[in-house]
Each structure stands twice: as structure tokens, then as C-alpha cells.
N, C-alpha and C positions, 0 to 999 in steps of 0.2 A: 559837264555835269558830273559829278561825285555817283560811284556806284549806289546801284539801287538797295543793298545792304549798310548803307550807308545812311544811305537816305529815308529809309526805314526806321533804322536805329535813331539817329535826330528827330523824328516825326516823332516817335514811341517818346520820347522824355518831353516834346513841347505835348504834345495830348495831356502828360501827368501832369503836368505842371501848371496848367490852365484848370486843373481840377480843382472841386473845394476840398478832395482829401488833402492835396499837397498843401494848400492854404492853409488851413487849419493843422497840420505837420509841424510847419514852418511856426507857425505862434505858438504851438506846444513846446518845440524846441527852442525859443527863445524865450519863454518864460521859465522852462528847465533850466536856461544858461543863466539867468540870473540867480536862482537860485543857489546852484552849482559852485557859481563864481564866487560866493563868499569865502575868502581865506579865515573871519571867524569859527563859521563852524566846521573847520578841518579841525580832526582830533588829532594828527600825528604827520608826519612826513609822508606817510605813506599813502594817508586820507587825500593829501595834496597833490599826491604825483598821481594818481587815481583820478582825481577833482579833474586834473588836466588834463588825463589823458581824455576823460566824456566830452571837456569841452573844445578838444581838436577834432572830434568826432563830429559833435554838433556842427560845428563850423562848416566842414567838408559837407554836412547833409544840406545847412543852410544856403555855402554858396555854390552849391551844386548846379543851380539855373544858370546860373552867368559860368561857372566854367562852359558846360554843355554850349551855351551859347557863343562864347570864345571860341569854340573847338570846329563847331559847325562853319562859322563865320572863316575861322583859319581855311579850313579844308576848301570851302568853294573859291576861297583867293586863290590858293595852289591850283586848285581844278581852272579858275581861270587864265594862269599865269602858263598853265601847260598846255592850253587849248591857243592860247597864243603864239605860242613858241612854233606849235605843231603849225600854225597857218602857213 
């Protein structure tokens, strides 16, 4: 079993994430990314490298469940692969 600081911190992001703030987050920020994503209303080069840098933000905040979820997922295969080893 993965440390209980561990296990804690996993618990704490599946609790948000089942929440209607994080729902309603989530459709904010992807109505923002459409927005956003227009290369029309960039006024300049800079407007654009700006445009991009909010929408790798967005991204990170959108596919923040599923990394967390990866990560947990990883961590208990390692925790079992080393409770094995240890038999």
C-alpha cells in the first residue's frame, strides 16, 4: 500500500474532482479555450505567444484528472510490484 501521505494527497484531488466546482471549472475553461484559440483575433505576435501560453495552462488544468489519475494508478503498480519482490 502506498504511504498514507500519499494516499491522502490522491484522495484530496479525487474528492475535487467529483465536485460541481471542478465541473463547472472545467466548462469554463473550455469555453475560454475556444475563445482564446482564435488566431483572428490575435492583434500581434505577441497577442499569439500570450493566446498560447493561457492555452497550455488551460490544458494542464483540464487534463489534470487523468494525469492525477495516471500517477495514482502508476504509484500502486510500483507499490505492488515492490510488495512482491519483498515476498
Amino acid at each position: 500500500m502506498i504511504d498514507k501521505e500519499l494516499e491522502t494527497y490522491y484522495r484530496a484531488y479525487r474528492d475535487m474532482f467529483m465536485s460541481d466546482g471542478w465541473k463547472q471549472l472545467q466548462e469554463d475553461l473550455m469555453s475560454n479555450a475556444n475563445i482564446i484559440n482564435s488566431v483572428e483575433a490575435c492583434k500581434d505576435g505577441n497577442d499569439l505567444s500570450f493566446r498560447k501560453g493561457q492555452l497550455a495552462i488551460i490544458g494542464n488544468i483540464v487534463n489534470l484528472e487523468q494525469q492525477i489519475t495516471l500517477a495514482e494508478e502508476q504509484a500502486n503498480e510500483e507499490d505492488e510490484v515492490e510488495e512482491e519482490e519483498a515476498a
